[in-house]
Structure formats: C-alpha cells, structure tokens
C-alpha distance (Angstrom), angle and dihedral (degrees) to the residues before:
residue distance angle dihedral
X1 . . .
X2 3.54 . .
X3 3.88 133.5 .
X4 3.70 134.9 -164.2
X5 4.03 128.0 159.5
X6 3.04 106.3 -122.1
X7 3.97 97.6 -168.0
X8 3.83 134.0 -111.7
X9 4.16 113.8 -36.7
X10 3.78 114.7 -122.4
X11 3.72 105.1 -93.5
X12 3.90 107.9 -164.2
X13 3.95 138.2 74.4
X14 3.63 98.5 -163.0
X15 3.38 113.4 -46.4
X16 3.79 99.2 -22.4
X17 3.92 121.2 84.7
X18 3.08 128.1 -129.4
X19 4.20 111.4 -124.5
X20 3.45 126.5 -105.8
X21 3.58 110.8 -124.4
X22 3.75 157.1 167.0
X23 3.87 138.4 -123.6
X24 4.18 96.0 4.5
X25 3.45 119.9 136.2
X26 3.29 132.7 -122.6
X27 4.21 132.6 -168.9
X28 3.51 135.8 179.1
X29 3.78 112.2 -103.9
X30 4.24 102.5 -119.8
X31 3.81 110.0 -71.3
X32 3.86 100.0 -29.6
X33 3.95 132.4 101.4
X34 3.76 92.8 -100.9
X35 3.74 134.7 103.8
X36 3.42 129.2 -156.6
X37 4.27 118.5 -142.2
X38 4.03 124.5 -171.9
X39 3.40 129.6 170.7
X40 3.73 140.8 -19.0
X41 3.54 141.7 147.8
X42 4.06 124.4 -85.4
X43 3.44 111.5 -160.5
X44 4.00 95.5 -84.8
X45 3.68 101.0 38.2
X46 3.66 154.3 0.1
X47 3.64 124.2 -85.9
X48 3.91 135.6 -124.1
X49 3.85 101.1 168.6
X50 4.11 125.3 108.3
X51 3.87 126.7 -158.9
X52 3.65 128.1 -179.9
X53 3.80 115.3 -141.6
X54 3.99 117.9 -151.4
X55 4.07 92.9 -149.7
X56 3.96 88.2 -162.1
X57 4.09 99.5 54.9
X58 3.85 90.3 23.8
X59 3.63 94.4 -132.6
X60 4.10 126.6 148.1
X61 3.72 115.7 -143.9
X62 3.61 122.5 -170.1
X63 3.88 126.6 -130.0
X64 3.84 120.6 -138.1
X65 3.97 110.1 -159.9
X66 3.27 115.9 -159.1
X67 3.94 123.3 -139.6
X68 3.55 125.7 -28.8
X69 3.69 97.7 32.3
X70 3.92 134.8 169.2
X71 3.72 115.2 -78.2
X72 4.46 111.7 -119.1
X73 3.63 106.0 -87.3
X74 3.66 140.4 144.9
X75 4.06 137.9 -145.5
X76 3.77 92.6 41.5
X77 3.72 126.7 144.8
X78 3.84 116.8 -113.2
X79 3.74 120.0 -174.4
X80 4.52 135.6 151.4
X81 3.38 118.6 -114.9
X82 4.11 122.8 -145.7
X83 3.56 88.4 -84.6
X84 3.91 98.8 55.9
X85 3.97 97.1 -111.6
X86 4.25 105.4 133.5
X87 4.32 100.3 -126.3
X88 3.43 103.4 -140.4
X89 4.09 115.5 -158.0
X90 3.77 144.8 -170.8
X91 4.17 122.9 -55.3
X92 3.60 120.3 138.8
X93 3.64 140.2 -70.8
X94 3.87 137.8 -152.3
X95 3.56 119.7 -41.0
X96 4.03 98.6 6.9
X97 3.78 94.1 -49.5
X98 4.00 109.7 156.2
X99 3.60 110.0 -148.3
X100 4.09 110.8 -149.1
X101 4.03 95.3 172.6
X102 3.92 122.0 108.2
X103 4.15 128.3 -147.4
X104 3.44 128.5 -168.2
X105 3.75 100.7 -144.7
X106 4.23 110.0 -159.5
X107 3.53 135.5 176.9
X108 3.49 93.1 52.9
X109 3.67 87.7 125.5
X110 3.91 118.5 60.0
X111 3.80 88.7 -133.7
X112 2.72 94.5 73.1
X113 3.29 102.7 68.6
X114 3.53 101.2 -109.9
X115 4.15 139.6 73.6
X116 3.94 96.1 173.4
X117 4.03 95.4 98.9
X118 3.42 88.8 -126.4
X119 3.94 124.3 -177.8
X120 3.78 159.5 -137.0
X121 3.85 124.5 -169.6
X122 3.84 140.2 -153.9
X123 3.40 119.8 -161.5
C-alpha cells in the first residue's frame, strides 16, 4: 500500500458548498476520473444529497433525483454493479432509524445517457 495526502477536495459548485460530513459514501464512477458522494451526516443532521466530483478539473456537480428517492442517512454501503448502476444499502436515518432498503442509483455517469440521478428500489 501506498499513501500520499493529497490536500483538501474542492468544496463548492458555484457559490454553494458542499457540506462537510461524516459516514457518506463515496465510489468511483466506472473507469473515469469521477467520484460519486451521497449522503452523510453533518453535525446537525443526516444527509440525502449526491455530488459527483471530476478529480481532474476539481469541480462538484450536484445530482437531482427525481421521485422516490433515498431517505438522508449515513454509514451505508455503496457499491456498482456489472451494469454500472451505484447499489446503495442500509445506514441509519434521523433519530436511530435503521434503514434496510437498497437503490440502484444510475446515470451517475454521462455515458450513460443520463445525468438526472435517476433510480430503482428494493424493498
């Protein structure tokens, strides 16, 4: 293994920051230079936003999901299936709540032909 700093990430998408936060997840999106970020918990409460970073221009873009959508939480599990989608699992939600439902988050990556953050879910 092998370890080097490599210093703070941006943290804005225009003029609005993007939170600080504990226990989100974040994945690399297939074989490109961009990461994918959902959830966490800030300090005062739990998190239900995503943001892509492109780790080569250092730029934050937000992800809009459209109706249903995962609920804030922090400490899930995020992995990408074969077929690209980001599964999104478990964690826990405001005031204790433990989430057991899974999404399967896709068009994360502009390939594939869509930037909505559209879903799937599993009860």
């Amino acid at each position: 293994w092998e370890c080097r700093r490599m210093g703070r990430m941006p943290g804005s998408v225009g003029s609005d920051a993007i939170a600080p936060r504990d226990f989100g997840t974040a994945q690399r999106v297939g074989t490109t230079h961009k990461i994918v970020l959902f959830g966490g918990y800030d300090g005062k409460k739990w998190l239900a936003d995503a943001h892509v970073l492109d780790t080569a221009a250092g730029v934050w873009r937000p992800i809009q999901f459209s109706s249903p959508a995962p609920s804030p939480r922090s400490g899930h599990a995020m992995s990408t299936s074969q077929n690209g989608r980001h599964l999104l699992f478990g964690g826990q939600g405001p005031n204790g709540t433990l989430c057991h439902d899974l999404w399967a988050l896709k068009g994360v990556d502009e390939s594939e032909g869509s930037q909505d953050g559209s879903q799937e879910t599993e009860g």
